[in-house]
VMD Tcl script that draws the C-alpha trace (Angstrom):
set ca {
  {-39.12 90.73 75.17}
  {-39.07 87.69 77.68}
  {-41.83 85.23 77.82}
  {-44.28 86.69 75.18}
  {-46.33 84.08 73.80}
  {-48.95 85.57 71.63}
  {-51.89 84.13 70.18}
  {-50.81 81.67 66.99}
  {-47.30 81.88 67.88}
  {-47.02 78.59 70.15}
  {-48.76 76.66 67.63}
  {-46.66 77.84 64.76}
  {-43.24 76.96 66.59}
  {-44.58 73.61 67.37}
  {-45.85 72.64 63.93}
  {-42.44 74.40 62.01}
  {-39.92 72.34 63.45}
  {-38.50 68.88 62.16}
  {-35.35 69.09 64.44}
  {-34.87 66.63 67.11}
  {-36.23 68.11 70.67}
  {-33.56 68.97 73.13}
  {-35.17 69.01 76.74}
  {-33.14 72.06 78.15}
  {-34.45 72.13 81.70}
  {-34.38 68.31 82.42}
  {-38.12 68.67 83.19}
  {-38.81 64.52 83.63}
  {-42.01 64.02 81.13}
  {-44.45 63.45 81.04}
  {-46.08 66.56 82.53}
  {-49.60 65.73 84.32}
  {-51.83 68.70 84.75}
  {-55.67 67.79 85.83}
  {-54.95 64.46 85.21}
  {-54.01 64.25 81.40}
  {-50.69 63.44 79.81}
  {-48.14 66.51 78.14}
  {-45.12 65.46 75.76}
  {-42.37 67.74 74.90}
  {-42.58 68.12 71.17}
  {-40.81 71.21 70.64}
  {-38.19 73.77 72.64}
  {-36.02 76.47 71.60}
  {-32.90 77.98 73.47}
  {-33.21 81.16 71.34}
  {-30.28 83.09 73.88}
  {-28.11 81.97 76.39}
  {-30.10 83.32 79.04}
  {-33.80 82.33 77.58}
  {-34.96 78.41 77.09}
  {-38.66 77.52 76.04}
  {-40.56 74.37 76.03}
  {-44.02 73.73 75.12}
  {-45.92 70.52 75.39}
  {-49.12 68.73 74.03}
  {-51.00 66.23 74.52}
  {-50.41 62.90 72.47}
  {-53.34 63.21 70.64}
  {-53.30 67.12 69.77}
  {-52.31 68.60 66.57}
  {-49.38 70.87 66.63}
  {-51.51 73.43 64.98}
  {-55.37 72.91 66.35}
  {-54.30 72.15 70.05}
  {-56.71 72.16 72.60}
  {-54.04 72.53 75.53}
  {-50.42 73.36 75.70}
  {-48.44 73.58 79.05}
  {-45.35 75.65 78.71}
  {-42.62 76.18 80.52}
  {-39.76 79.36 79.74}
  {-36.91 80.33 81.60}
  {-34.98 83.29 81.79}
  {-31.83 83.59 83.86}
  {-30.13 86.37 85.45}
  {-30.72 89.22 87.31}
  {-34.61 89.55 86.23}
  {-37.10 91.62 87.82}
  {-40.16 89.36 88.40}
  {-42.60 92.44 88.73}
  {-40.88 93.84 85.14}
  {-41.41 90.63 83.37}
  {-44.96 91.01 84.11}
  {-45.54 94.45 83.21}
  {-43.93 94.29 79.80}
  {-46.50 90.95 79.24}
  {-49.21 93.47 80.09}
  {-48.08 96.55 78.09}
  {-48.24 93.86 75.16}
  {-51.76 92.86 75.93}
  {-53.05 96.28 76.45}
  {-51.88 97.45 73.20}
  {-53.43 94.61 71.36}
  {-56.36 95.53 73.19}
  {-56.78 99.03 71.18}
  {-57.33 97.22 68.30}
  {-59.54 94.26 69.78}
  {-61.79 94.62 72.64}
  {-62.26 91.14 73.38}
  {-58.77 90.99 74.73}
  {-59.04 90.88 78.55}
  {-56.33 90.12 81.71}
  {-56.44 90.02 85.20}
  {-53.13 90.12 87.65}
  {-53.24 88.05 90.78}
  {-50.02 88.59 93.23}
  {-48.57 86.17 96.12}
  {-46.34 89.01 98.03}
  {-45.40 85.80 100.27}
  {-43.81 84.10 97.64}
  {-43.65 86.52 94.65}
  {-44.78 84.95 92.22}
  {-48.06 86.14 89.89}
  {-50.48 84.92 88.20}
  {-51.15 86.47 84.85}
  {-54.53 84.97 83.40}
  {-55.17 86.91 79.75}
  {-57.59 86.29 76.68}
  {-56.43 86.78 73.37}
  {-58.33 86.17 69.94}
  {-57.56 85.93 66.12}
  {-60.72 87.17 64.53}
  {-61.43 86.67 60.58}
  {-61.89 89.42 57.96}
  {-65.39 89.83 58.64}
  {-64.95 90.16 62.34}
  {-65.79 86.80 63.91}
  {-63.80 85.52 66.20}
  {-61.56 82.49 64.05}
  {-59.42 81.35 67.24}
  {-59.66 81.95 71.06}
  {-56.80 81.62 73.47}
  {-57.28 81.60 77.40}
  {-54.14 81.55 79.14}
  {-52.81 81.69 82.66}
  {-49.28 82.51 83.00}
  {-47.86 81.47 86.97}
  {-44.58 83.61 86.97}
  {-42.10 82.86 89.88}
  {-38.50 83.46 91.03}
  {-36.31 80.71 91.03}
  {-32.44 79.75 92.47}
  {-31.06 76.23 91.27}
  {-28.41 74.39 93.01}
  {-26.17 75.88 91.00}
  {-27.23 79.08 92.37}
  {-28.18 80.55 89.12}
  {-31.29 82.51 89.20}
  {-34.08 84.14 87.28}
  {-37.68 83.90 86.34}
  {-39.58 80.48 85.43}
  {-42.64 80.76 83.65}
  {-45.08 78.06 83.78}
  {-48.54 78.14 81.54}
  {-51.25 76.55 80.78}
  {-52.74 77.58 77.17}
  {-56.49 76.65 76.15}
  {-57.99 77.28 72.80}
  {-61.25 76.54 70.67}
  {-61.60 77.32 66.99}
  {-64.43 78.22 64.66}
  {-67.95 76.60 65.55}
  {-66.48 76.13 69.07}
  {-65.73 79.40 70.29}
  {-68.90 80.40 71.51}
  {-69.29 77.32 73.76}
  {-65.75 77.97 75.19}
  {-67.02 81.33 76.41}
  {-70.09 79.81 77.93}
  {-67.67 77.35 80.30}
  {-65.32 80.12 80.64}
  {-67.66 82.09 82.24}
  {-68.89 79.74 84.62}
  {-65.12 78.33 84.99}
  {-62.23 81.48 84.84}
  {-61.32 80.33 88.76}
  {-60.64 77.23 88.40}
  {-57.57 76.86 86.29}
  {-56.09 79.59 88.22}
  {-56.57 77.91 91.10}
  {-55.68 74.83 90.07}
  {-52.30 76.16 88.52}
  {-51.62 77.82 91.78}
  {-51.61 75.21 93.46}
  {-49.62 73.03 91.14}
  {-46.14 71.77 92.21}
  {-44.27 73.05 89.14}
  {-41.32 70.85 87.85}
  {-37.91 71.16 88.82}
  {-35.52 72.65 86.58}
  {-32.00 71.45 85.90}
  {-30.49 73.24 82.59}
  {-28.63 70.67 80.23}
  {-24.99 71.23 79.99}
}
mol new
graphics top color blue
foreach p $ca { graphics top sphere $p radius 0.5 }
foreach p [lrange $ca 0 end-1] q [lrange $ca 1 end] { graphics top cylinder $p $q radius 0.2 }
display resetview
């Protein structure tokens, strides 16, 4: 399934990797979001139509981050409105079995592109919540000068852990708009696939 990033699974590909990083979309680095720096650490060209890069701030560990910014691809003959649905089937059955698993859908018929902002959570055994994962997802057709199309995803991912969950949901309350907002308005990279 394209472009499902689950909770623990960007973390993990970043921190089991010791290849050298192969910048498939010539994205020029680094990436500044709300003023702070993202390096390209780790990216994956799993099938010839799907590339995947996620990046970190210097100072972030690969498997504690605070904030990722990723960027997938897909190319072809994708259905924008598709992509998002089978993100949301994913979400909603993860949802049966935890209820603090939430997702709002925000559409731009003028340009259509969505916004896909979701909460996801690894609790421990006895319930508490281990690791929380806000993301917001900006999906949006693309042509290159190639004139290849398909689908570009570009996230932001923001997570607390342990003692700091609680105060993550106190900001996120008074926050959720913002980063939406804010990656709405964001002039996304350019993307030029390596040859």
């Amino acid at each position: 399934m394209f472009l499902v990033t689950g909770l623990m699974m960007t973390g993990n590909a970043l921190a089991q990797t010791n290849k050298p990083v192969v910048d498939y979309l010539k994205v020029p680095g680094p990436i500044v979001f709300e003023n702070n720096e993202f390096y390209l650490p780790w990216s994956s060209h799993p099938s010839a139509d799907l590339y995947k890069h996620e990046y970190i701030a210097k100072a972030d560990d690969a498997n504690q981050y605070k904030t990722m910014v990723l960027i997938d691809v897909i190319t072809g003959e994708v259905n924008i409105r598709n992509t998002v649905a089978a993100k949301v089937s994913e979400l909603k059955t993860m949802k049966e079995s935890n209820p603090v698993i939430n997702y709002e859908i925000i559409n731009n018929p003028a340009t259509g592109e969505y916004l896909l902002d979701f909460l996801v959570t690894a609790n421990a055994p006895d319930g508490s919540i281990r690791i929380v994962e806000r993301n917001v997802y900006r999906y949006k057709p693309f042509i290159d000068k190639t004139g290849r199309k398909g689908v570009v995803l570009f996230g932001i991912s923001t997570r607390a852990y342990g003692a700091a969950v609680t105060s993550f949901f106190d900001v996120l309350k008074k926050t959720r708009k913002d980063l939406v907002n804010k990656l709405a308005k964001f002039k996304t990279p350019e993307i030029t696939f390596l040859k």
